[in-house]
Each structure stands twice: as structure tokens, then as C-alpha cells.
ZALUM-438381 format. One record per residue: x, z, y of N, C-alpha, C in turn; residue in three letters. Coordinates in steps of 0.2 Angstrom, whole numbers, plus 2048, in hexadecimal, padded with zeros to 3 digits. Atoms other than C-alpha are relative to their C-alpha. Layout:
% ZALUM-438381
XZYXZYXZYala...
This chain:
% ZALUM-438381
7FD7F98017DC7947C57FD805804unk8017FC7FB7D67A47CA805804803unk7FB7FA7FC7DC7AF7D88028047FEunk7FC7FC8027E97BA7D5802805805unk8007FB7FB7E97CA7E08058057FDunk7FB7FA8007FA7D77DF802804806unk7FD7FB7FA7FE7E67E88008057FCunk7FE7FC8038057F57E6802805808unk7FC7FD7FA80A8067EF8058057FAunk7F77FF80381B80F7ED7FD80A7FFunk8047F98028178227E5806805802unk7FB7FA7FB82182B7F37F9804804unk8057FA7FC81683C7F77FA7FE7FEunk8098027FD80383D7F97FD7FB803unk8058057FC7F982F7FD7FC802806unk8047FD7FC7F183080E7FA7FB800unk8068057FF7E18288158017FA803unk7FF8067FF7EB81A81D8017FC7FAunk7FE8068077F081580B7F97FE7FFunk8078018037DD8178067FD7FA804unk8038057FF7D680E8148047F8802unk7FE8068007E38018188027FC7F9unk8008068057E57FD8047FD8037FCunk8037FD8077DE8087F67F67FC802unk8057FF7FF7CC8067FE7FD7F87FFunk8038068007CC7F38018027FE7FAunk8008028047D47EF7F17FA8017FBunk8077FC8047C37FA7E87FE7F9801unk8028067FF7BC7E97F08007FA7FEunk7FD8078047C77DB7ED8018007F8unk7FF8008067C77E07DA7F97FD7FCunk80A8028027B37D87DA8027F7801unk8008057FD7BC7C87E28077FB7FCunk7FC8058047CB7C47D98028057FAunk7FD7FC8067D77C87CA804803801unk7F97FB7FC7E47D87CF8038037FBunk7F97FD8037F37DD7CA800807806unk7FD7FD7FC7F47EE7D28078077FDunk7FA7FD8018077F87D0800804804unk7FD7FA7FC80F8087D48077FF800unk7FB80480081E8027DB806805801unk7FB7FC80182C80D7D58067FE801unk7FA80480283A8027D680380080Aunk7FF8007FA8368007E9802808804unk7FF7F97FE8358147EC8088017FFunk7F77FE7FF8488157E68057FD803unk7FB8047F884E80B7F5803805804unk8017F97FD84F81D7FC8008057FBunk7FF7F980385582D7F57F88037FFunk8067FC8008478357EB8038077FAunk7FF7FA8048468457E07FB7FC7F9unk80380380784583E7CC7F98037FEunk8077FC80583984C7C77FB7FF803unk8057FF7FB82E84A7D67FC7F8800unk80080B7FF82F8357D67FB8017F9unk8058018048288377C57FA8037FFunk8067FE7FE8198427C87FE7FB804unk8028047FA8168387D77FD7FA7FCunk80180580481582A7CA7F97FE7FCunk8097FF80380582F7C17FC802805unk8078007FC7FC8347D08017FB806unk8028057FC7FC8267DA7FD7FB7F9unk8048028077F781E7C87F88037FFunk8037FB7FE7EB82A7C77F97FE806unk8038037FA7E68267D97FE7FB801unk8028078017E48157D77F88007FCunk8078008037D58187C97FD806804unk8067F87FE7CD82A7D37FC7FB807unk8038047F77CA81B7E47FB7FC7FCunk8068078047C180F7D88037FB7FCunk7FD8068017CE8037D27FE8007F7unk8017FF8067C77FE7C08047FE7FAunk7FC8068037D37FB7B37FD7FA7FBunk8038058057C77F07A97FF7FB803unk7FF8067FD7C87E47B78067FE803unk7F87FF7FD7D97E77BF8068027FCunk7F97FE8077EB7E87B4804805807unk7FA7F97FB7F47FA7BB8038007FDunk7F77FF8038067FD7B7805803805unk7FB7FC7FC8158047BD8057FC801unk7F98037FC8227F97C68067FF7F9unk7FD80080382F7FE7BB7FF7FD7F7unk8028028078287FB7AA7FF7FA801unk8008078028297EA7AC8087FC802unk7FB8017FD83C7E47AE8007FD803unk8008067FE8397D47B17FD7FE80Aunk7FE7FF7F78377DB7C4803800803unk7FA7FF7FE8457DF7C68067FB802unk7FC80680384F7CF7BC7FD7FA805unk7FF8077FD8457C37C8801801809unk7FE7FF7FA8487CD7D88087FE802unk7F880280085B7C97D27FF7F9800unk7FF8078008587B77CF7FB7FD809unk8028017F884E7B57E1806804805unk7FC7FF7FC85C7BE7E98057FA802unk7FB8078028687AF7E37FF7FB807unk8048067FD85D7A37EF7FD804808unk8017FC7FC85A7B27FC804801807unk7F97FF7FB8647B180F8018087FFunk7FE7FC7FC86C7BF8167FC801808unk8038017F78667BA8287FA804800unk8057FE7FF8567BB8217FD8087FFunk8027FA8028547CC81A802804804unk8007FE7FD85D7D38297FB7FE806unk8067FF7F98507CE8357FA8037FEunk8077FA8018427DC82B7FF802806unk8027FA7FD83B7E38368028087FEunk7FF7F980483A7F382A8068027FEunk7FA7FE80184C7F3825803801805unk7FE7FD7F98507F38377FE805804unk8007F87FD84980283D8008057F8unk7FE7FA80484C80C82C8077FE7FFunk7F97FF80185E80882D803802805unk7FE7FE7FB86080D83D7FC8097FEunk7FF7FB80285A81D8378048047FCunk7FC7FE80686381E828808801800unk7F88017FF87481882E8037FC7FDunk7FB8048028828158267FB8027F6unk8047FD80787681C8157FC7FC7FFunk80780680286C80A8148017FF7FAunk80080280886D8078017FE7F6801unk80080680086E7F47FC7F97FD7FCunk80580180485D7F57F37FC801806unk8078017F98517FA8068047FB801unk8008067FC85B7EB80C7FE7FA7FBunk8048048048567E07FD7F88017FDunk8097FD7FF8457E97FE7FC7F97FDunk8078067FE83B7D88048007FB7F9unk7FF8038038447CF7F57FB8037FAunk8067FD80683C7DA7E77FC800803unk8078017FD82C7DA7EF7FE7F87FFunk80280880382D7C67EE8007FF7F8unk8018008078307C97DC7FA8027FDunk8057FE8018237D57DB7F97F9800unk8078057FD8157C77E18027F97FCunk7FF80780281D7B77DB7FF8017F6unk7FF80580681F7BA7CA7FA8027F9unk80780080380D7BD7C67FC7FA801unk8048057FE8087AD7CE7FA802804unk8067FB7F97FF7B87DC7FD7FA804unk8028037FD7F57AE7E77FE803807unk8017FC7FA7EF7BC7F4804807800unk7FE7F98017F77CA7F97FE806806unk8037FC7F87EE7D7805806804800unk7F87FA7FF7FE7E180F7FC803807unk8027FD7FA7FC7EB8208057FB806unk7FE8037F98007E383180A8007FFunk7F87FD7FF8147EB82D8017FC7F8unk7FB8068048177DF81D7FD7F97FFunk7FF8077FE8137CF8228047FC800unk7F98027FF8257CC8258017FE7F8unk7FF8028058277CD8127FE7FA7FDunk80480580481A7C480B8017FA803unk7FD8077FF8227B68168057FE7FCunk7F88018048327B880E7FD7FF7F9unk7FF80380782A7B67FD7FD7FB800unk8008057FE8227A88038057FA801unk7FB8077FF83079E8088068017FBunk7FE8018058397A57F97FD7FC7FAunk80480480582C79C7EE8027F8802unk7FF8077FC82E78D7F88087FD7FEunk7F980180184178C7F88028007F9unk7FE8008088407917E47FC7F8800unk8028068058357827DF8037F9806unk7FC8067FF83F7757EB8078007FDunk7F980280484F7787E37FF8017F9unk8017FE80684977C7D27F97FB7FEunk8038048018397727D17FA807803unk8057FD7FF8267797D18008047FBunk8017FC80582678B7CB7FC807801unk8047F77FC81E7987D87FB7FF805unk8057FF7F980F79B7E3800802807unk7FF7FC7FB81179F7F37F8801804unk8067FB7FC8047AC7F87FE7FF805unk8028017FA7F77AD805800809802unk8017FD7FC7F77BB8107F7804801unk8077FF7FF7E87C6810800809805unk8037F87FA7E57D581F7FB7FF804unk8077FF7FE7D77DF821800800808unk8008007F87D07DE8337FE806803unk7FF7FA7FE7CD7EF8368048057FCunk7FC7FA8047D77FF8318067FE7FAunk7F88038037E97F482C804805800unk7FA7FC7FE7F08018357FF805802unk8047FA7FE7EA811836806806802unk7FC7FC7FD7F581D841800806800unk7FF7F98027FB82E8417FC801806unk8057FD7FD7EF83C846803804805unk7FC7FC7FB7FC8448518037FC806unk7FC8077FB80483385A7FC7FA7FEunk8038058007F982585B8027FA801unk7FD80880080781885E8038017FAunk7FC80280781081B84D7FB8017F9unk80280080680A81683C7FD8067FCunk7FF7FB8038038248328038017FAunk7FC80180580E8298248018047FBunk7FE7F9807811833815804804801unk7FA7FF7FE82383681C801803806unk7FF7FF7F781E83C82D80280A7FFunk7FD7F77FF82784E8337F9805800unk8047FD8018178558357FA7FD7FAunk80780080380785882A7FB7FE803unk8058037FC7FE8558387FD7F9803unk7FF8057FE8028458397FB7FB7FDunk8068068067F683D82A7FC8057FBunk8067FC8067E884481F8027FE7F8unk8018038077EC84380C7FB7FE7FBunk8048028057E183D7FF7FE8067FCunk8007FA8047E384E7F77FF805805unk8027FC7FD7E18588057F7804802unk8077FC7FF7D28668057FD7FF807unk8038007FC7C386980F804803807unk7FE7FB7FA7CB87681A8067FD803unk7FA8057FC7DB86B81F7FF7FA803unk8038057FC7D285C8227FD801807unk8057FD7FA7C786782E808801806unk7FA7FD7FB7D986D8368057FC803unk7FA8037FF7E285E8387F97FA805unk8088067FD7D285283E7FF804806unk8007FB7FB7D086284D8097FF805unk7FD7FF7FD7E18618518057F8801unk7FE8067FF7E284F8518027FE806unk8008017FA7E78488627FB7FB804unk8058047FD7DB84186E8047FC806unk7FE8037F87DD83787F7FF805806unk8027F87FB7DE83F8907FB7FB805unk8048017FE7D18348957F88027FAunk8047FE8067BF83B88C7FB7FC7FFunk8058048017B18338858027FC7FAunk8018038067AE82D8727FE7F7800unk8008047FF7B381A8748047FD7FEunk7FB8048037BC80C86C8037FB804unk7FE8037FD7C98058768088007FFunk7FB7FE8027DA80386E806802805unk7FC7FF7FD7E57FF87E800806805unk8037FB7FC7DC80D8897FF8097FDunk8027FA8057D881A87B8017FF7FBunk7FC8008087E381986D7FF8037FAunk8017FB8047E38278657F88027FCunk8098008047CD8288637FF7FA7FEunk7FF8078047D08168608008007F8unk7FF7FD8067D681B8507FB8057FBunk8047FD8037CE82884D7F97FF7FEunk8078078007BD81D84D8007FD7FBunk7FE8048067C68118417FE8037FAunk8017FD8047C98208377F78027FBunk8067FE8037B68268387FC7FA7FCunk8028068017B08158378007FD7F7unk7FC7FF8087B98138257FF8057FAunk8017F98047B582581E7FA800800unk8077FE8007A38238237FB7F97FCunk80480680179C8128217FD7FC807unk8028017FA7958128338057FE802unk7FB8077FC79B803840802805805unk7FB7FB7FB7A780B84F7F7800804unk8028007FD79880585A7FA8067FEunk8067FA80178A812851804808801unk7FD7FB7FD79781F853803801806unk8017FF7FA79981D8627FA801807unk8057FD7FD78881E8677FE8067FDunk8007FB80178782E85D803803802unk7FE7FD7FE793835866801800807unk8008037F97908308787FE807806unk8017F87FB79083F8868038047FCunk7FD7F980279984B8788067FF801unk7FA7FF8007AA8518778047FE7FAunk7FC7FF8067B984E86C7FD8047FCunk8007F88047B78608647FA7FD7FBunk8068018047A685985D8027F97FAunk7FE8098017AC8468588058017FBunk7F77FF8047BC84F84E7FC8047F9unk8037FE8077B08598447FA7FD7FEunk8048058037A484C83F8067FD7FDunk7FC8058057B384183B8038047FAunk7FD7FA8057BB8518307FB7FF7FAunk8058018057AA8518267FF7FA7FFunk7FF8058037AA83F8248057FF7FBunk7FA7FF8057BB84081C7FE8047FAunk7FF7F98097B884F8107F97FC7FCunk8068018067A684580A8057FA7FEunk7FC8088057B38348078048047FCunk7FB8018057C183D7FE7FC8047FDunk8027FC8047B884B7F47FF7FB7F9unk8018028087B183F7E58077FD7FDunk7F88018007C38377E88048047FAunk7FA7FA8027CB8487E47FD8037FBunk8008008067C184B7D68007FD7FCunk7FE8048067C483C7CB806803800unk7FA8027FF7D583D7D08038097FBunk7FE7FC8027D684F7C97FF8007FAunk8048008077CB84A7B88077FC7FEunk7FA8038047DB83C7B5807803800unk7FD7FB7FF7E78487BA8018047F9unk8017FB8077E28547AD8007FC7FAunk8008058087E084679F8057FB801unk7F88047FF7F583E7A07FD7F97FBunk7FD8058057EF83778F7FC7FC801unk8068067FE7DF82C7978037FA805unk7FD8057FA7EB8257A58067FF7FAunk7FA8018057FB8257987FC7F67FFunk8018048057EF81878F7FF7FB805unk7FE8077F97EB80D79F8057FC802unk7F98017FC7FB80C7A68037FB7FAunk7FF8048077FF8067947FF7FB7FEunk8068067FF7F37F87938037FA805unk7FF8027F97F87F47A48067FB7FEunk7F980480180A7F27A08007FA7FCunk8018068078077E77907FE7FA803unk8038077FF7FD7DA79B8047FD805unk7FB8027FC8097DB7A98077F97FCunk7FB8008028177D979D8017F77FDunk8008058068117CB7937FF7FA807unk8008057FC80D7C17A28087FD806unk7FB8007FC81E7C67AC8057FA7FCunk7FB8028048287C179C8007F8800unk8018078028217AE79B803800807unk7FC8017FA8247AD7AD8097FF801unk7F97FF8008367B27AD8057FB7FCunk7FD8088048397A47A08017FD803unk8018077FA8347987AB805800804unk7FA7FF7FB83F79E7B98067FE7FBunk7F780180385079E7AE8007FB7FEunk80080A80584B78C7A48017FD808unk8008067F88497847B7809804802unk7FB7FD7FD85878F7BE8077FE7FCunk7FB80380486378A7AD8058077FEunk7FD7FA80586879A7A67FE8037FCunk8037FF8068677A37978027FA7FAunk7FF80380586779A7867FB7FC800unk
């Protein structure tokens, strides 16, 4: 059987360069290595208050997005989360079989409920569950995630496990695939927290869409160490740690060559090389990305395609589960 590669990102806001290099960038790769399913996971964004007309645009261009990085639909099936019900329907029948205990110890639902409050929706706390839907019921094999869902893809793991001992043999339990460098690519204002689409400041992450002249502005007011000197050392110099990673990734060139190019100079100089390495990665980027933009009805027709081979493969699936599970007619 060939391997089966799924992932997906949720089409809340702007894409940053942590999406690209921690997942759009490797995926451009792994689509030479195995079979992908890659989803715009809409289902997941509504876990959290979004704005309808905004969610939907958002939805075409991470779509969009997905083909302006490289992703080929003629190798890879693209879809939208929701157009397939039968994600929905087997996150419901995996809950059945799903602890409480277990989904309370997320990490991520436990620091976003402690932000949220008493305002936690019963959909972020069953988050990890549709997520193992998502992956199980294509017969995934690999799943590349970032360092921060690990956690899940355990849970669907021991969800598959616990489906085919009580019900027989009927799911795969996926491997785990994370990149070794740039899993985790940190904001450019705080060096200890994630960077994120969602951060209070703009400062905090470079978008995929973001111009020459804001790249330059935000890369300059990046934060540095208060020790100086262009070197990689995560626990000692964090912040140019990062930023390293970043150039590293935008450029081609290893930390090691960047760090002999920039040896005796100053930040000031390191920030404006790394600014121009960004604006040459995302430019070609930012012009596909505007050519699918401009033609709904060349991605309409993807997306379309996409759905049809998901669907056809969701629905056989879904069988299976109910005939073993014993419901339905």
C-alpha cells in the first residue's frame, strides 16, 4: 500500500512564514514522496468565534495558498474540511470511544481555556477528536505536525488502536513526522512564544502577503540579544537563534555559512540581509498567489476535483466504521 500523507491548516487570518516554513514549505517536498491529502480545515477554525464573511474569504486563500507555495493539485487531492461530511460524522462516532481524562490533559485546550474562560465551546475541547477523524479516515500513514500537536496525533493513535480492539481491524494508526529544523519558528518580537497569526502585535510574524517595505520594517525591528555577535545558540541567544533558522529557510544557505558571512558585523546589517532574503522567498509566492486570487473559477475547479476524490474515499470508509460499530441499516 502506498503512504498516505494528510494535513491541513485552519484559514484563520493571513498565513505567516512559520506556516510556510514549518508546514507549506515541507509539504512542497513531501508531495514527491508520498500520496497527500492536503485540507483547509474549516470545521477546526469554528472552534472559536469567527466573522462568517471573513472565514469565507479566508477560505479561498489559504486554498489559493496552498497552490502559489507549490503544492500540485495533480499530485495531491485539496479540499475544504467541510465539504466532506463524513468528518464531521466519524469525529462523532470516535468521540463514543473517546475519554474525558484524555482530552483534558491537551496541552492546547489548557492554555486556551484558561484564556477564554468560562467561553470554552464544547468543539476546542473536542478539537484533538476531529483531528483524529481528520487523519484516520483516509487511512493516513504519516502525518507531519509542529512540535505543539504531537499530543493529538497521539490521541488519534490510541483512538485507532482502541477502535479496531473493540470493533475489529479497521484504522491505521499514523507515524509522526517532524521537521528537524524550523518546527517552531518564534515570534519576531518574543523569542519564547510561538509565532502566530493571532499575536496582539503585527510585529510579532511576517505574513506570506506582506510587502517589500514591511518585511524590511518588521525584520529591522525584530528583537535581538543583549549579548552581540551573529551566532547560533538557542539557550544563550534565542532570539538570533531564530532568526538564523528563519534565514536559513528563506535563503537555502546552512546557519553555519551565515554565520561566517556575518562574523564581526552587527545585527543592523544580519536583519537587512535577512529582510532581503524574505522579500526574494515570498515574491514568486505572492504572485501566483495573486494570479489564483484573480481566477475563483481555476481554483473553484480544484477544490472541486479535490472534494469528489476526498469524498469518494471518505464515504467507503465511513461504511466500514458503521457495519463494524453496528448501526445504520
Amino acid at each position: 500500500m502506498t503512504d498516505l500523507l494528510f494535513s491541513g491548516v485552519q484559514p484563520t487570518n493571513n498565513l505567516h512564514i512559520g506556516n510556510y516554513i514549518g508546514a507549506l514549505k515541507q509539504w512542497t517536498e513531501l508531495q514527491h514522496r508520498y500520496h497527500c491529502m492536503f485540507c483547509v480545515v474549516d470545521l477546526h477554525a469554528i472552534t472559536v468565534p469567527q466573522d462568517p464573511a471573513l472565514l469565507k474569504k479566508n477560505i479561498l486563500d489559504i486554498a489559493a495558498t496552498y497552490l502559489a507555495v507549490g503544492i500540485d493539485p495533480k499530485r495531491c487531492t485539496l479540499f475544504i474540511q467541510s465539504e466532506v461530511p463524513e468528518h464531521a460524522e466519524l469525529a462523532w462516532l470516535l468521540s463514543t470511544i473517546a475519554k474525558t481524562g484524555e482530552l483534558e490533559r491537551m496541552t492546547q485546550f489548557k492554555d486556551k481555556s484558561v484564556k477564554r474562560g468560562e467561553n470554552v465551546s464544547l468543539g476546542l475541547f473536542s478539537y484533538p477528536v476531529l483531528m483524529a477523524a481528520d487523519i484516520l479516515l483516509y487511512d493516513t500513514t504519516v502525518v507531519p505536525v509542529g512540535d505543539d500537536q504531537t499530543q493529538h496525533l497521539e490521541l488519534a493513535r490510541v483512538l485507532a488502536t482502541r477502535f479496531n480492539s473493540q470493533f475489529g481491524e479497521t484504522f491505521i494508526a499514523p507515524q509522526t513526522l517532524v521537521q528537524k529544523t524550523g518546527a517552531r519558528i518564534m515570534g519576531l518580537d518574543d523569542p519564547s512564544v510561538k509565532m502566530s497569526k493571532s499575536a496582539a502585535s503585527t510585529y510579532n510574524f511576517i505574513s506570506i502577503a506582506d510587502d517589500a517595505d514591511t518585511i524590511r520594517k518588521k525584520c529591522l525591528k525584530a528583537v535581538t540579544d543583549t549579548e552581540g555577535g551573529v551566532a547560533y545558540d538557542v539557550m544563550k541567544k534565542p532570539a538570533i537563534s531564530n532568526l538564523l533558522t528563519i534565514y536559513h529557510h528563506a535563503s537555502g544557505i546552512s546557519i553555519a555559512d551565515i554565520e561566517k558571512e556575518y562574523a564581526g558585523k552587527g545585527y543592523g546589517e544580519f536583519k537587512k540581509g535577512l529582510a532581503e532574503a524574505l522579500i526574494t522567498m515570498l515574491s514568486p509566492i505572492q504572485k501566483k498567489l495573486s494570479e489564483y486570487t484573480s481566477d475563483p473559477a481555476e481554483l473553484k475547479k480544484i477544490l472541486d476535483a479535490g472534494c469528489r476524490t476526498a469524498r469518494e474515499q471518505a464515504e467507503k470508509k465511513i461504511k466500514i466504521v458503521k457495519e463494524k460499530m453496528g448501526i445504520g441499516r
